[in-house]
C-alpha positions as CSV (number, residue, x, y, z in Angstrom):
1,X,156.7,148.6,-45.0
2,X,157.6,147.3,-41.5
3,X,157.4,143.8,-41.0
4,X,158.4,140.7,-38.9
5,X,159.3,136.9,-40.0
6,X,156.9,134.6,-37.8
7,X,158.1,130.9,-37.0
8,X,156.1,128.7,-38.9
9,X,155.0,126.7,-36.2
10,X,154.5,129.6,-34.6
11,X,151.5,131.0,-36.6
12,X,150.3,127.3,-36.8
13,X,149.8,127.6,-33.3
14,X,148.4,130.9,-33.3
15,X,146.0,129.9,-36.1
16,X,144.8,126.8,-34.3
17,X,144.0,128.5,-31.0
18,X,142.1,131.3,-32.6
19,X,139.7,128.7,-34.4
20,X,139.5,126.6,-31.4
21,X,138.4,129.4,-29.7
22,X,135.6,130.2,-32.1
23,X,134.2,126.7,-31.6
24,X,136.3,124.0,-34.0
25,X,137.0,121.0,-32.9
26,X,141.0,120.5,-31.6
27,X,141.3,118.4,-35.2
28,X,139.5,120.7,-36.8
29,X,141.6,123.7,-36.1
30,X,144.6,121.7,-36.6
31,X,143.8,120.9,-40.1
32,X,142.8,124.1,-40.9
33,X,145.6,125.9,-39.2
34,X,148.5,123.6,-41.1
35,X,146.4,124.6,-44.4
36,X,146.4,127.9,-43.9
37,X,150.0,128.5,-43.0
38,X,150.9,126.2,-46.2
39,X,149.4,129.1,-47.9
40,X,151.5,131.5,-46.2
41,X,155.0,129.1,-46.9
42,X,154.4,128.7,-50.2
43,X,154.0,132.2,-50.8
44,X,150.2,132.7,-51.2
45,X,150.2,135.6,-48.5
46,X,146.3,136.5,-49.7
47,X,145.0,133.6,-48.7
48,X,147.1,132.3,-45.5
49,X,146.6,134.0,-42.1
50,X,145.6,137.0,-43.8
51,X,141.9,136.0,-43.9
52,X,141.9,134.7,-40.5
53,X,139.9,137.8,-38.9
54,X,137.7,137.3,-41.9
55,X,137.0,133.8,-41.0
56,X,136.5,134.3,-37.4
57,X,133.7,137.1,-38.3
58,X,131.6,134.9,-39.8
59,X,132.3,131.7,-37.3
60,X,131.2,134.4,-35.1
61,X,128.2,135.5,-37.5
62,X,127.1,132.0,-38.1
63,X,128.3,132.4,-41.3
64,X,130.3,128.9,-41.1
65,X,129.6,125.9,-38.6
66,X,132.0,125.1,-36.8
67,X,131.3,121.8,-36.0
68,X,129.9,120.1,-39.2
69,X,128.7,116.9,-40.9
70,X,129.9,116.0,-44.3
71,X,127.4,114.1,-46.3
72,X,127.8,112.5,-49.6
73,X,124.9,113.3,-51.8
74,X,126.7,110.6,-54.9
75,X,129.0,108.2,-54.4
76,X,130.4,106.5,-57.7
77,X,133.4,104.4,-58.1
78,X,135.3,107.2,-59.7
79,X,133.3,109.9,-58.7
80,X,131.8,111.1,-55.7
81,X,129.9,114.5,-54.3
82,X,130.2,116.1,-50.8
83,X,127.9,118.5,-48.8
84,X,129.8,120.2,-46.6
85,X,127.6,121.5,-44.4
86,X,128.9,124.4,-44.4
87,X,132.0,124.0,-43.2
88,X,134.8,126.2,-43.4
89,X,136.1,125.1,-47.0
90,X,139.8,123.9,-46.1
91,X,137.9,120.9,-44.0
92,X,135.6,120.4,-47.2
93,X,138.3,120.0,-49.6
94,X,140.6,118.1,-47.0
95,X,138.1,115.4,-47.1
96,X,137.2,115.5,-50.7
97,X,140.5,115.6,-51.5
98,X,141.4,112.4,-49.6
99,X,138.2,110.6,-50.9
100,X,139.4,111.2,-54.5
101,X,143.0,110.1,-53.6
102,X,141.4,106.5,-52.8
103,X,139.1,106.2,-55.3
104,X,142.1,107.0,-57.7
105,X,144.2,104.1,-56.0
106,X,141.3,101.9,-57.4
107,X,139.9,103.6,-60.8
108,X,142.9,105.4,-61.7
109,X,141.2,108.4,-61.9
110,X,138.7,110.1,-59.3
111,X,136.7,113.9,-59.6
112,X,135.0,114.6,-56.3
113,X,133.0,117.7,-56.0
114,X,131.4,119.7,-53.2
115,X,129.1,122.1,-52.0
116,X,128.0,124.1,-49.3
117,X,131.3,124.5,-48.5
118,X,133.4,127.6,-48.1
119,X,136.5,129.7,-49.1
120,X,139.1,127.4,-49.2
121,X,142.5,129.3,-49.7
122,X,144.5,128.5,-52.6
123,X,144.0,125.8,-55.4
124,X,147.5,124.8,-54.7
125,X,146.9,123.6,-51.3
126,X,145.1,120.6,-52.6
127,X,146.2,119.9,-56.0
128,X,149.2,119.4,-54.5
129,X,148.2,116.7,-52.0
130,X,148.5,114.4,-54.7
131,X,152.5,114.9,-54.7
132,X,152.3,112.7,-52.2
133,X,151.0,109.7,-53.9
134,X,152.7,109.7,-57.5
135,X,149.2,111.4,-58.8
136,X,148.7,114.5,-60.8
137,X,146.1,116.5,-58.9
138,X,143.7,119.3,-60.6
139,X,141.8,121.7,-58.5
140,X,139.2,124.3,-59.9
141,X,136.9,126.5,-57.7
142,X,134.0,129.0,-57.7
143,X,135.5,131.9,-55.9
144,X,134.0,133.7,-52.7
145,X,132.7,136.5,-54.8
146,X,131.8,138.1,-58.1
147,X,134.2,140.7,-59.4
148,X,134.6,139.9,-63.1
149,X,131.6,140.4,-66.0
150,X,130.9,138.5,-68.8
151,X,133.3,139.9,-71.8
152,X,132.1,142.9,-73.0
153,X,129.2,143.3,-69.7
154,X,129.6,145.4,-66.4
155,X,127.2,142.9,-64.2
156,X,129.3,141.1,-61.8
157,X,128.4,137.6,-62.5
158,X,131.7,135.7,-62.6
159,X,134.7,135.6,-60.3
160,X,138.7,134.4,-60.4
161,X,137.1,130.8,-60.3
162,X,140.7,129.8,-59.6
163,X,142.3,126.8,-61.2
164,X,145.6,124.3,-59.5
165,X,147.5,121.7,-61.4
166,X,150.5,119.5,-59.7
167,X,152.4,117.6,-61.3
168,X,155.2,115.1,-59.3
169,X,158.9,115.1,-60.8
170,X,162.1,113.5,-59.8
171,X,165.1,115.8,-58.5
172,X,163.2,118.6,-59.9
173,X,160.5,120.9,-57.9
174,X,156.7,119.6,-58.8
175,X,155.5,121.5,-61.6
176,X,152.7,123.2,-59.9
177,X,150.3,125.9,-61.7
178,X,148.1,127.9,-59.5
179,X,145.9,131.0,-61.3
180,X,142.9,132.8,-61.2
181,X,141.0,133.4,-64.5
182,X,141.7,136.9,-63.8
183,X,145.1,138.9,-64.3
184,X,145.2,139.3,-60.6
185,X,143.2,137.5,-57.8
186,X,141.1,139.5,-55.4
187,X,143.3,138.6,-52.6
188,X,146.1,140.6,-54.0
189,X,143.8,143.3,-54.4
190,X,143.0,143.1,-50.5
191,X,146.8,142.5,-49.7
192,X,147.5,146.2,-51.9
193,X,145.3,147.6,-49.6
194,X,146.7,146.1,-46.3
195,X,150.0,146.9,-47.4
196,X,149.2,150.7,-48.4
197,X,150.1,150.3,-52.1
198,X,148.6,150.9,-55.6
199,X,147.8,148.7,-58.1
200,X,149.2,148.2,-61.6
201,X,147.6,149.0,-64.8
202,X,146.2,146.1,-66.0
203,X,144.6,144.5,-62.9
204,X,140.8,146.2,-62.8
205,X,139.2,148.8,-64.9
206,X,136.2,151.1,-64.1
207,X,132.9,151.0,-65.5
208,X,134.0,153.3,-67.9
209,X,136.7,151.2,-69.2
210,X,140.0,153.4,-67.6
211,X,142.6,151.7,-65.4
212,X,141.8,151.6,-62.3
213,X,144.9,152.0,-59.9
214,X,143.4,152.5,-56.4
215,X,142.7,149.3,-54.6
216,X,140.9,151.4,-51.8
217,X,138.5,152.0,-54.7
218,X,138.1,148.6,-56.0
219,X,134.2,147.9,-55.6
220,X,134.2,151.7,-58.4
221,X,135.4,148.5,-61.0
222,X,136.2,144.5,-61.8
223,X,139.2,142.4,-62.5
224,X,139.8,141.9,-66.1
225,X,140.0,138.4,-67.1
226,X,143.3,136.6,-68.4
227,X,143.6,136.6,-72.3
228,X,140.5,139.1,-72.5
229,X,137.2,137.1,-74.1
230,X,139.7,133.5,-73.6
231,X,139.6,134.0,-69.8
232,X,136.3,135.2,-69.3
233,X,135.5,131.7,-70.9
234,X,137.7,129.6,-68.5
235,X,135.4,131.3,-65.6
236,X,132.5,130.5,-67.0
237,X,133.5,126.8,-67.5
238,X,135.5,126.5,-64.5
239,X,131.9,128.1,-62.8
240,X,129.9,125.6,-64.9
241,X,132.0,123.0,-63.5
242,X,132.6,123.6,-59.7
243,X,129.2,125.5,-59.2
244,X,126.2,124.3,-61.6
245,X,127.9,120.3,-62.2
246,X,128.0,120.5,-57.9
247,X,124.5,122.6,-57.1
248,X,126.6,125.0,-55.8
249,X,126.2,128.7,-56.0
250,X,127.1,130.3,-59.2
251,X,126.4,133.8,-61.2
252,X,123.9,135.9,-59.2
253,X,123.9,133.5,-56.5
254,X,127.4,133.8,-55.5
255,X,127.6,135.4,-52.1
256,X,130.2,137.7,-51.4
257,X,132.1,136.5,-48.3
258,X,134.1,139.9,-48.5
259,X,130.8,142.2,-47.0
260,X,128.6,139.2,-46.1
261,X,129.9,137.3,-42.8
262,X,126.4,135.9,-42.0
263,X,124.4,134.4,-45.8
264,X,125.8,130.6,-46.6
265,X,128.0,131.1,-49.4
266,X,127.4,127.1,-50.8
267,X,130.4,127.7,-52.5
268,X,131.6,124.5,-55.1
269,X,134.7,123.4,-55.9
270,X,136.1,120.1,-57.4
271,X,139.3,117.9,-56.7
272,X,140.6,115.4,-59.9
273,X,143.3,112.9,-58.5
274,X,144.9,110.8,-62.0
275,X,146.8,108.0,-60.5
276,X,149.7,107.7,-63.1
277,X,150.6,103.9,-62.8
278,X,147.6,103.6,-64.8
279,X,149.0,105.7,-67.4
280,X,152.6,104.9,-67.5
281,X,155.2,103.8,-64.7
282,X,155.4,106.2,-62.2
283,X,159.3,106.6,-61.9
284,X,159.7,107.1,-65.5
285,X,157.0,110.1,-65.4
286,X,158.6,111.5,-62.7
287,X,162.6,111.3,-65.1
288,X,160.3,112.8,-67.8
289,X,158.9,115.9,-65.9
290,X,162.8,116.2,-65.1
291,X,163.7,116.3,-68.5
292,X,160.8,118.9,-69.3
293,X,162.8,121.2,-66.8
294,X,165.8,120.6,-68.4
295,X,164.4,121.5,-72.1
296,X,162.0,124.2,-70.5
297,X,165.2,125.9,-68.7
298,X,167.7,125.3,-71.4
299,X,165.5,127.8,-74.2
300,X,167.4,130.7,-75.5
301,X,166.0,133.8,-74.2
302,X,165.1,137.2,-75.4
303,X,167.2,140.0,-74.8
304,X,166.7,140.9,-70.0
305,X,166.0,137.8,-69.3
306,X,167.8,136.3,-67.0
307,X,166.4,132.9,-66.5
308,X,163.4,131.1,-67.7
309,X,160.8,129.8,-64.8
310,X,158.4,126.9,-64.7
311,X,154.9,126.9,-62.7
312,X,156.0,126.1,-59.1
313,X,159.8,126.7,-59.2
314,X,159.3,130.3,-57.3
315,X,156.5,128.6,-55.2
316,X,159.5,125.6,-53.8
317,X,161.9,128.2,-53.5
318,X,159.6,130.4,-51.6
319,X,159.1,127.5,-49.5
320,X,162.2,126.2,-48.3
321,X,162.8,130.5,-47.7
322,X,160.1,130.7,-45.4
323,X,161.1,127.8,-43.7
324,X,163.9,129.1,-43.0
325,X,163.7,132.2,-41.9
326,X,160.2,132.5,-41.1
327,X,156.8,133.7,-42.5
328,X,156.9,137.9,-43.3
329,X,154.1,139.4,-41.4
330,X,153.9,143.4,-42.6
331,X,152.9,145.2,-39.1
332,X,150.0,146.4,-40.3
333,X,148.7,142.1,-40.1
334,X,150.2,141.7,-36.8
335,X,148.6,144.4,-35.6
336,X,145.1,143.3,-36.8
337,X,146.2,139.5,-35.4
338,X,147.6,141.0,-31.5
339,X,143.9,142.5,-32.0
340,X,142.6,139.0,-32.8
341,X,144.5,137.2,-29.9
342,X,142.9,140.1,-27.3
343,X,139.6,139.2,-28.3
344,X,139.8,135.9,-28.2
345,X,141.5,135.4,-25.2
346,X,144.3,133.7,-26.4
347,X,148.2,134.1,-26.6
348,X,149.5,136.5,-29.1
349,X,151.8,135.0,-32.0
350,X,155.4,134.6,-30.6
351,X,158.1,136.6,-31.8
């Protein structure tokens, strides 16, 4: 398939202009723009400016306000909980994110949750915001719709209910782990489709229990979970956690942002910051993460395999790729995007 690299700044731009247009705040968009093409830097093409026709539908649909007041329902020393009003979910982890970075610079540790917030892109995005501060940051969320049954069920009641640790190191990339509780995350499924190709075995099944293949006909089945009965308990827990702990939406209540642009989805997440000078000197973390590369890439290895990888190593390299040499957009995206820039009345992305 076709496709063209895109300037990073570039689809920034784009990005902000088309949420400004759909009533965010300059800031707003901004924010939410930078997140958003992080997603598509690092790699997470599923969840960058992918779902940006997505979001503007249900701006448009009242869906998401765009111009929202964050409230916090608890506020602890180490702990905190934010409404966010519905906002789209990259301003409602932003902030939580931020408020658990300083309540770790005085605890040590801080978990903020949220809810009535909204999809949020990847679990990366802010886990890793606490590179930034010698932190380790863990990120778990209730995802934007059910596609996964309890083990051995065919109710959708669970979804990927995604899960992001980041871990700082030294002359080595952050270890960075970003998964769904499924094999594959829906947004894959959604790419597949964009992109005109077929799924592997593995990925879903139908309600009869055969592979399902076709991502056209994804809704005939569900996403297995990770480690069969083990990942179907991670959701759960990781639901539990984000959803429930939060009064968030969870199990039947989920709303499925995918065919509903208009119902609140009060989707919950949670950020947890640890501050590691209250666990060990920071620098000498940092020279031990190093040396876990070193041991981690040093293992002998079975018989085609070239090298051995660590969470985040293809995510940096991706990275400083992109950077680069811009952002791959398959035409089939442009296209939908040119369509995007029409209707709102903006500039098209620049070549």
């Amino acid at each position: 398939m076709s496709e063209t690299r895109v300037a990073a700044d570039a689809l920034r731009r784009f990005i902000s202009l088309v949420l400004s247009a759909n009533g965010l705040s300059e800031e707003s968009a901004a924010t939410v723009a930078r997140l958003m093409t992080t997603a598509d830097l690092i790699g997470q093409d599923g969840h960058g400016v992918f779902r940006l026709a997505q979001y503007v539908r249900r701006l448009k649909a009242g869906g998401i306000n765009p111009a929202p007041k964050f409230t916090l329902l608890e506020d602890y020393p180490a702990s905190a909980v934010v409404d966010g009003d519905n906002a789209m979910g990259h301003l409602v982890m932003n902030h939580a994110a931020e408020l658990a970075l300083e309540k770790a610079r005085r605890c040590g540790v801080a978990w903020v949750g949220s809810r009535n917030s909204n999809h949020a892109g990847p679990a990366s995005l802010y886990a890793m915001k606490a590179l930034q501060e010698d932190m380790i940051g863990l990120y778990v969320a209730v995802g934007s719709a059910n596609h996964m049954p309890p083990w051995g069920g065919t109710d959708m009641l669970l979804s990927t209910n995604p899960i992001a640790v980041a871990i700082p190191a030294a002359e080595r990339p952050p270890i960075v782990l970003d998964m769904a509780t499924t094999v594959a995350a829906y947004g894959k499924v959604k790419t597949a489709v964009q992109r005109g190709e077929m799924m592997p075995e593995g990925w879903m099944i139908d309600r009869q229990g055969n592979p399902l293949l076709d991502p056209n006909k994804s809704a005939e089945g569900f996403l297995l979970p990770i480690g069969g009965p083990k990942g179907y308990g991670l959701s759960l827990v990781f639901g539990i956690l984000a959803g429930v702990l939060n009064g968030a939406a969870f199990g039947r209540n989920v709303v499925d942002f995918n065919a509903d642009s208009k119902t609140r989805t009060n989707t919950g997440q949670f950020i947890l910051m640890l501050n590691i000078a209250a666990f060990t000197d920071p620098a000498e973390f940092r020279s031990s993460i190093d040396e876990v590369w070193t041991e981690m890439k040093s293992s002998a290895r079975l018989p085609g395999v070239d090298d051995i990888r660590l969470p985040g190593e293809r995510l940096d390299a991706t990275r400083r790729e992109r950077t680069t040499h811009g952002i791959p957009v398959p035409a089939t995206l442009l296209a939908v995007l040119d369509d995007l820039a029409d209707e709102n009345r903006v500039a098209r992305i620049e070549r």
